[in-house]
C-alpha positions in Angstrom: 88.0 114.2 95.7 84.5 112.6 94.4 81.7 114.5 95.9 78.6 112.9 94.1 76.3 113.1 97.5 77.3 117.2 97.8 75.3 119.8 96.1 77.6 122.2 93.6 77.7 125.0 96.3 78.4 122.4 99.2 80.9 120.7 97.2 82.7 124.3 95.7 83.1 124.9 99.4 84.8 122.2 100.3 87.2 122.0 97.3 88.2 125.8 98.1 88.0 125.1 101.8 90.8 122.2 100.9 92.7 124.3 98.7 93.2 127.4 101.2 93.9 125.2 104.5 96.8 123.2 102.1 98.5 126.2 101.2 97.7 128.8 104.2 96.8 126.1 107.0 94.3 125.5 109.4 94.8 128.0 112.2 96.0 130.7 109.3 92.6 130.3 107.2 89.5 132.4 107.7 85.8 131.6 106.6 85.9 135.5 104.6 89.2 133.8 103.2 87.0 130.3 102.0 83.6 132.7 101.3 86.5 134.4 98.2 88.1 131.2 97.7 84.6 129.3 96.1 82.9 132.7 94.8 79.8 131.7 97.1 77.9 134.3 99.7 78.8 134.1 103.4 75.0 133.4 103.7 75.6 130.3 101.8 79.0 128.8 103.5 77.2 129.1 107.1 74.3 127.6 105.8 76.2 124.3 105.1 79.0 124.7 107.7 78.2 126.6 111.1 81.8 127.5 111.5 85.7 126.6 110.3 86.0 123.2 112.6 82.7 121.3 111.2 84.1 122.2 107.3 87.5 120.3 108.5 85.3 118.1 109.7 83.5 117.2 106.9 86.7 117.2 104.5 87.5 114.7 107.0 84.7 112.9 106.2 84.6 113.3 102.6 88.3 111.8 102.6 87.2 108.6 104.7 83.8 108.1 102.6 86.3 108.3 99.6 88.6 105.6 100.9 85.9 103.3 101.5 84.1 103.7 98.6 87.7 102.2 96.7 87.5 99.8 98.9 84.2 98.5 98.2 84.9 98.9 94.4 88.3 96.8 94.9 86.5 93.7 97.0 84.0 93.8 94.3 85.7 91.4 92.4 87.7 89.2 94.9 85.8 86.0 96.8 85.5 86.1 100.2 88.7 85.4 102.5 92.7 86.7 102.0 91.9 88.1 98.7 89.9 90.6 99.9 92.2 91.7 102.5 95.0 91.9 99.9 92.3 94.0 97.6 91.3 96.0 100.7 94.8 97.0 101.9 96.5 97.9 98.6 93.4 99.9 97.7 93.6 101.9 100.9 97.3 102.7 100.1 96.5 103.6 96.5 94.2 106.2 97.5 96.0 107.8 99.5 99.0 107.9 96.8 96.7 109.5 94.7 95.1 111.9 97.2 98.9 113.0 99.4 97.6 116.8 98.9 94.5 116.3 101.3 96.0 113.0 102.8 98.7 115.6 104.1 96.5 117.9 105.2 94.2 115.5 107.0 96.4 113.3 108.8 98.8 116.1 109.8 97.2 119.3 110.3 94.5 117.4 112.1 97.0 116.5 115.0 97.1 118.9 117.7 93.9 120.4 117.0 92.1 119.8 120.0 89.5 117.1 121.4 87.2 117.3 118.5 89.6 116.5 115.8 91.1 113.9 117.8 87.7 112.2 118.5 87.4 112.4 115.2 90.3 110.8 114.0 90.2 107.9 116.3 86.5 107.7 115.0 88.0 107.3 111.4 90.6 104.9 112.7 87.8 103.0 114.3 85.7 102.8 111.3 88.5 101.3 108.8 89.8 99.1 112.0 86.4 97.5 111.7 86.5 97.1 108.2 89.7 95.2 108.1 88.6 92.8 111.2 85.3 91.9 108.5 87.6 90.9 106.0 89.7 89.1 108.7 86.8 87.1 109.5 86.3 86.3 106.1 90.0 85.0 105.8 89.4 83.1 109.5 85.6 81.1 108.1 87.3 80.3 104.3 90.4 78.6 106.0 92.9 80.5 104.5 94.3 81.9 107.7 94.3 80.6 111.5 92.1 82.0 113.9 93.3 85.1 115.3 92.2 87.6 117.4 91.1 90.0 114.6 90.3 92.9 116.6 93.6 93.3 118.2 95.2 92.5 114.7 92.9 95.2 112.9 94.1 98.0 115.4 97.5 96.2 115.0 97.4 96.8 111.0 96.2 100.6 111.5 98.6 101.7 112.9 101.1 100.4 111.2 99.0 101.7 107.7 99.2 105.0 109.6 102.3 105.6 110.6 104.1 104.3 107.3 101.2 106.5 105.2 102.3 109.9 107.4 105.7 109.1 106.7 104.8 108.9 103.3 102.5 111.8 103.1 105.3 114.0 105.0 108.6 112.8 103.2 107.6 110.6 99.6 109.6 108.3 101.6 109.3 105.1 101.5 108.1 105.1 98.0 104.0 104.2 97.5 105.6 100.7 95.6 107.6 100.3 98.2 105.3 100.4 100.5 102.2 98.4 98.5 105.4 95.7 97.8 106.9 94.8 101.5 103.7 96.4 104.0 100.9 93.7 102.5 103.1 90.4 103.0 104.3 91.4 106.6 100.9 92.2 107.7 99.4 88.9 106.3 102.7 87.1 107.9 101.4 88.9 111.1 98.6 86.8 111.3 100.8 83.4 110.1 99.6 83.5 106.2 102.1 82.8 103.9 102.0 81.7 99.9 102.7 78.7 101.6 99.7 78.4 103.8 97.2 79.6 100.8 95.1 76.5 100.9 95.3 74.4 97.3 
């Protein structure tokens, strides 16, 4: 994953921190075990990261500063309105196709972790929810879609991107074309735009 804001050691500690809680798990991994992984000091790892939950939580981080980023790189591009959405959503799925290893690890070791984690993800959830209600709005002022209650539909289109990505993540299945092909068109029939509705 991109860490241009991290310094090297910061960033070293992170990758290896990713690498060890893929392969060994969360509860299994130790901060000795992450100290060998990057090759830094113990002085250094506890200077960034006070203990093992705050480095999850910042991969955590990391991942969701990662997936917006796309995202504002996709919209670039695209006028305001549907085409953003469209833009938006397949960008969010291609990132995570291309990230499963620490998609996997996110999304699914993160369950069951406890109150922080959980406050966390619904944070994340939160944060992306409100970015896909902005581009609803959009779609609502340019005409290209009724109005809608875009909050409830945001949530609405989360969890649906979230269940169908931890199947993915868990199984392969359904394939990431699969899922870029038939999840976008039900989502925008959810809120009643069609081909047929895209204004002329």
């Amino acid at each position: 994953m991109s860490k241009s804001s991290d310094t090297p050691t910061r960033g070293r500690i992170l990758d290896a921190a990713l690498d060890l809680f893929s392969r060994e798990g969360y509860h299994s991994s130790r901060m000795d075990d992450i100290v060998s992984e990057a090759k830094v000091s113990k002085g250094s790892i506890y200077f960034h990261f006070p203990n093992k939950e705050q480095l999850f939580l910042a991969l955590v981080d990391q991942f969701a500063d990662l997936i917006e980023r796309n995202v504002n790189e996709a919209i670039e591009q695209e006028a305001e309105g549907i085409d953003r959405v469209r833009a938006a959503i397949s960008s969010v799925l291609t990132t995570f196709a291309k990230y499963r290893r620490p998609a996997k690890l996110l999304l699914v070791q993160a369950v069951g972790l406890g109150t922080i984690f959980e406050q966390k993800r619904q944070a994340i959830h939160e944060r992306f929810a409100r970015i896909i209600q902005t581009f609803l709005n959009e779609a609502v002022a340019q005409g290209d879609i009724e109005p809608v209650n875009t909050h409830v539909a945001a949530h609405a289109w989360m969890g649906a991107i979230y269940t169908l990505v931890i199947q993915w993540v868990m199984t392969a299945e359904p394939s990431k074309e699969e899922i870029l092909e038939h999840l976008l068109p039900l989502l925008l029939r959810s809120v009643g735009y069609t081909d047929e509705t895209k204004p002329s």
